[in-house]
Steps between C-alpha positions, in 0.01 A plus 500: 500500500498498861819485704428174650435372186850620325664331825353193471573477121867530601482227722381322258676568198810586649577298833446152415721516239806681737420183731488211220709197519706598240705782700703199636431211271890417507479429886218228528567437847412885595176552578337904612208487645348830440157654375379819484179641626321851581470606824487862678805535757275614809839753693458761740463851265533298215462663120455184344222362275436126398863401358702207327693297777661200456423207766838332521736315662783755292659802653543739218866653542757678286742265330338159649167293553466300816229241507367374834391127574109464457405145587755399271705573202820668583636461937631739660567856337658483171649803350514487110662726323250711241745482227404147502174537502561760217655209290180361439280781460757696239480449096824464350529848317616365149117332509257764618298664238565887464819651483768304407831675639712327246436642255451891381734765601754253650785529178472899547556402832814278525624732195526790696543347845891513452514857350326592797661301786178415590621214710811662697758254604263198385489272240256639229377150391414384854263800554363571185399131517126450665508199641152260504287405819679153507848644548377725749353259724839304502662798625260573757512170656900555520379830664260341732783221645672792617211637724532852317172492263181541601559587843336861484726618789853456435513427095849682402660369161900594591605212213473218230247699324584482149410825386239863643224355321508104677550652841181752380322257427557289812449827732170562346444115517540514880281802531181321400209448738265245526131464612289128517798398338535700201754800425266824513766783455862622663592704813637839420844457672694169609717680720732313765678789608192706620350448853206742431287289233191765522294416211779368246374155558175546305384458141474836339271532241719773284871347596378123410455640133820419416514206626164356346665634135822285587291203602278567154769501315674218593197293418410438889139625501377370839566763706413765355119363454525452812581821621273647276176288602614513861506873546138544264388319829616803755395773290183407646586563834379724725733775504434748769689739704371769768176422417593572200467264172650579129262348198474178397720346234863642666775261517721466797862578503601158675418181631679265765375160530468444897492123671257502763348212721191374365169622667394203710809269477820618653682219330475690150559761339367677234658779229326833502588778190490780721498856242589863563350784320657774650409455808779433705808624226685784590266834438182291439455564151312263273689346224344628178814311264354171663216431287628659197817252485287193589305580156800554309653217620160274435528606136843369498437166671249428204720624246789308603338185597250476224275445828180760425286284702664682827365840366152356420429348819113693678734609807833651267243661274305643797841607676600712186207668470499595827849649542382751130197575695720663755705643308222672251284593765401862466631775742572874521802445271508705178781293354493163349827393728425281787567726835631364804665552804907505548687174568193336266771290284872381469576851692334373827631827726421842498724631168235713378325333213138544623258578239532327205872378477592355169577129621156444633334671144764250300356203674160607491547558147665171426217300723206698301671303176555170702164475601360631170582195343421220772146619579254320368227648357164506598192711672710552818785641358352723188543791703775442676720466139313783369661710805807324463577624142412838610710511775787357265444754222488806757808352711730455213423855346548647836854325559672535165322905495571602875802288628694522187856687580791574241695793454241674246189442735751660784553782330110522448455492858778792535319699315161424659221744569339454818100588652369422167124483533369341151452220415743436240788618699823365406610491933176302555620416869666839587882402504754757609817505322712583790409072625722469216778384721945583417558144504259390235597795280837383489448115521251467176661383187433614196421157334244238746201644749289335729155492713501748826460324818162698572276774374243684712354838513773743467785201557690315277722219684798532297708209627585199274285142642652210356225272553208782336719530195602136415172329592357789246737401221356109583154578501510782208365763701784721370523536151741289282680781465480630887648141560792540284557852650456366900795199330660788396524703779647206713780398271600894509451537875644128587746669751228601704199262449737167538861558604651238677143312566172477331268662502422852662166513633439870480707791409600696627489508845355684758741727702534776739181666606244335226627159645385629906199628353383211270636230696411615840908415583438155381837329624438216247508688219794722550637656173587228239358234715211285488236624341644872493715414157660149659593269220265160456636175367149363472454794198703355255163252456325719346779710331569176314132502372507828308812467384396172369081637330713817364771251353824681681564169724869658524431750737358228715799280476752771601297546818523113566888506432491796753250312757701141475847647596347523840213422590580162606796659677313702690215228607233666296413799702164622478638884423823696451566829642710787370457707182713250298347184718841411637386395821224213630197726602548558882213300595484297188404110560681257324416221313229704396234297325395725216889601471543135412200449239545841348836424409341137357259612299709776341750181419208275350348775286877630328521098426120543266381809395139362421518413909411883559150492365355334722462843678523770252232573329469756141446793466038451410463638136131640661672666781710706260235554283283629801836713611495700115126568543541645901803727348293609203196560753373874566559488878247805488222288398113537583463427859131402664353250683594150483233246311335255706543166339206424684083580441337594815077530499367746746214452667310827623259465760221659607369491863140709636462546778154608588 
């Protein structure tokens, strides 16, 4: 399917219906006159192909819509709040098909709510209780008489708020943005205190996660199809930089929707989703994460909504295959783990993690599942799964075989033998024992493990990466009894990985001379800051989903208790600094977005257990089964030339010459 082809079937299965009447049906009297139409924006060194713009007499802005007079309709400029607008696109949550957040896990919960203070100073029944759509509408328009929601700029919630999870709610509420009139994902940051916005005022692919699972669960679907259909449309821009372009199927990191005058009619204005792939963030490094959330997050869209006709759409179909054709393409690599360049992920600085860093082979993992089970199949894509289950089979051996780290395999690796030329060695990648470093010696406990942070020829990443390890207890690329052990290991080393705020992003951190060296002197990520061990609210997300698939949902609910005593406090900061996370990270934005939703969606999911699953996925009763045989395997088997699946005639030819 061609690319102009998969754009116009998103105009046409997708746009009209973010434009029908029924967005405002309450206000008859309010008429948007808007349409939607392909046209190539003609600038001056411009990278962009034929795009979806939106004709209208609408400026697209963060926390309001203004419509302009056209002939007629509405006179003057009228600014209308989007939570109004958001009143009649939003289901009420109690009657949306999918997950019903009433029900479940939410006894356990209010059980052992008290026992663990989970609610601080607050009253246990107010925020245990998850209120419908209807009563938080009410509250918003109380909000919005007071000029505080919905502004974008200077939204601060000092008071009135009933309990962490209404003013979270509201927050992430006010962080939505909107494009031809329909919500299409939140900014990263809704900061009033910061003067230097850079790029926090874009929809990130990886930080709207969250918030699409908080909007999922809550039964408000909208925007999150249209995220998802809105971004298939940029992946097939032209992505180039230097002269330079990566292949097709890559998925930028962010969007900003842009007002700009109409070509040929000063009097309008149009909206413009203008993407970045890397191109102008900090170290120009391609997002790799991108694609590989928007396909886990499709899966849960139809799993939550009951709404598979999203994932069988020509263009969605097309779009998936195209981001596994990127990833599966063949290369130099000898390893089944996806390689990239540092600052490829979450980690989006220099910290060391080039090769193949355990987050990135979790997600790829996770999206080789996801995708497994939307495509549909058929002659295009009979290869493509065939190569997909290989991949799987060969990336889950290699994880679980390579990356696996308790005390026993430690000692192993003490006791390794190195330049071992065979080819069953036992050091198959030529580890020295002396990387074994004093603090992991002393800080691995006898009982728990977990996955290394990154395994190349002879080097073995032995920090802990929360996000590698939980996202591969939730997609079962660790064992069952790996993802007890990684559990484990967190309840015994709780000091360290959560302290005083969840949850630490790495540890431990880089120091001294390794942090000059692998850093370059970053002075972002300082010891115990940022990215260099800081500690990250927005974790506790996915925390809460494999505590929930491995059934231990109290772990989870400590670290809420832990999170709620001050998060709120502290204006959700995007990080905390310090080796106990003590202080708001140095450079930290509040009202962080994904702080906001993280801490949401961990809420929602310790209220229903059965919530989680729409993204874990079990561990594939084939995959272990292919996992015995590769053990069992003689790795000195009969080597020779690979058979051609193909028949080739050869012609011979005889030429006289006379």
């Amino acid at each position: 399917m061609g690319t102009s082809e998969a754009v116009l079937h998103v105009l046409t299965g997708a746009v009209p219906q973010f434009l029908s009447s029924d967005m405002c049906s309450s206000n008859s009297d309010l008429v948007f006159y808007s349409k939607c139409h392909i046209k190539s924006v003609k600038k001056k060194g411009s990278r962009r192909l034929p795009s979806l713009k939106c004709s209208s007499m609408s400026g697209c802005q963060i926390g309001s819509y203004r419509c302009k007079r056209l002939g007629g309709g509405l006179h003057g400029n009228t600014a209308i709040d989007r939570l109004t607008l958001l009143r009649c696109k939003c289901q009420q949550a109690e009657s949306a098909s999918g997950v019903d957040i009433g029900e479940g896990n939410g006894a356990w919960f209010v059980d052992n709510a008290k026992k663990l203070n989970l609610n601080g100073s607050m009253n246990s029944e107010d925020i245990l209780e998850f209120k419908t759509v209807e009563q938080l509408k009410s509250e918003n328009e109380v909000s919005m008489s007071n000029g505080k929601v919905g502004t974008g700029t200077n939204t601060i919630f000092t008071g009135g708020v009933d309990s962490v999870e209404d003013e979270a709610w509201k927050l992430l509420r006010a962080s939505m943005v909107y494009y031809c009139g329909s919500p299409v994902g939140t900014i990263a940051a809704n900061d009033p205190t910061s003067s230097n916005v850079l790029n926090y005022d874009q929809v990130f692919i990886r930080d709207f996660i969250p918030s699409g699972i908080a909007f999922l669960l809550k039964g408000e679907y909208d925007i999150v199809r249209n995220f998802i259909l809105h971004t298939l449309q940029l992946q097939s821009w032209e992505k180039t930089m230097d002269c330079h372009s990566p292949g097709q199927g890559l998925m930028p990191a962010s969007f900003k929707v842009r007002t700009v005058p109409l070509d040929g009619d000063d009097s309008a204005t149009e909206e413009v989703l203008d993407p970045d792939f890397g191109e102008a963030a900090i170290g120009r490094v391609a997002p790799v994460d991108s694609g590989l959330w928007w396909i886990i997050l499709l899966r849960a869209y139809g799993k939550c909504s009951d709404d598979l006709s999203v994932q069988e759409r020509v263009d969605v179909q097309t779009g998936i295959k195209m981001i596994l054709r990127l990833c599966l393409a063949d290369g130099f690599d000898m390893f089944p783990t996806l390689l990239v360049t540092d600052g490829s992920c979450m980690i989006d600085r220099r910290m060391g993690i080039h090769g193949h860093p355990l987050e990135i082979q979790a997600l790829f993992y996770s999206a080789l599942l996801c995708a497994r089970e939307m495509l549909i199949p058929g002659d295009g894509s009979a290869d493509l799964i065939r190569a997909l289950n290989n991949r799987l089979v060969a990336l889950s051996f290699h994880i679980r075989e390579y990356y696996w780290i308790d005390m026993r395999k430690l000692n192993e690796i003490y006791r390794y033998k190195t330049e071992e030329y065979s080819y069953d060695a036992v050091n198959k990648f030529n580890i020295y024992p002396d990387q074994i470093s004093p603090w992991l010696v002393e800080w691995m406990p006898n009982k728990g493990g977990y996955l290394i942070g990154n395994l190349q020829p002879a080097h073995m990443d032995f920090r802990f990466f929360s996000l590698g390890n939980l996202w591969a207890v939730v997609s079962g690329l660790a064992t069952i009894d790996q993802s007890h052990a990684i559990l484990d290991l967190i309840e015994t080393k709780w000091a360290d990985l959560v302290a005083e705020m969840p949850f630490k992003i790495c540890y431990p951190a880089l120091e001294g001379q390794g942090w000059q060296i692998i850093t370059g002197c970053d002075p972002k990520n300082t010891p115990w800051s940022y990215h260099n061990a800081g500690s990250w609210p927005t974790l506790l997300w996915q925390l809460t989903v494999a505590c929930m698939k491995m059934n231990r949902p109290e772990i989870a609910a400590k670290a809420v208790s832990v999170a709620e005593k001050r998060i709120s406090k502290d204006k959700w900061p995007e990080y905390y600094d310090t080796k106990k996370a003590r202080f708001i990270g140095k450079q930290s934005r509040l009202f962080q977005t994904w702080s906001i939703a993280g801490f949401l969606v961990a809420k929602l999911l310790l209220a229903d257990r059965n919530a989680a699953k729409i993204l874990t996925t079990e561990e594939d009763s084939e995959l272990v089964n292919a996992f015995s045989c590769m053990i069992s395997a003689n790795p000195r088997r009969k080597r020779g030339p690979k058979r051609c699946k193909q028949t080739y005639i050869v012609y011979n030819y005889w030429i006289c010459i006379s």
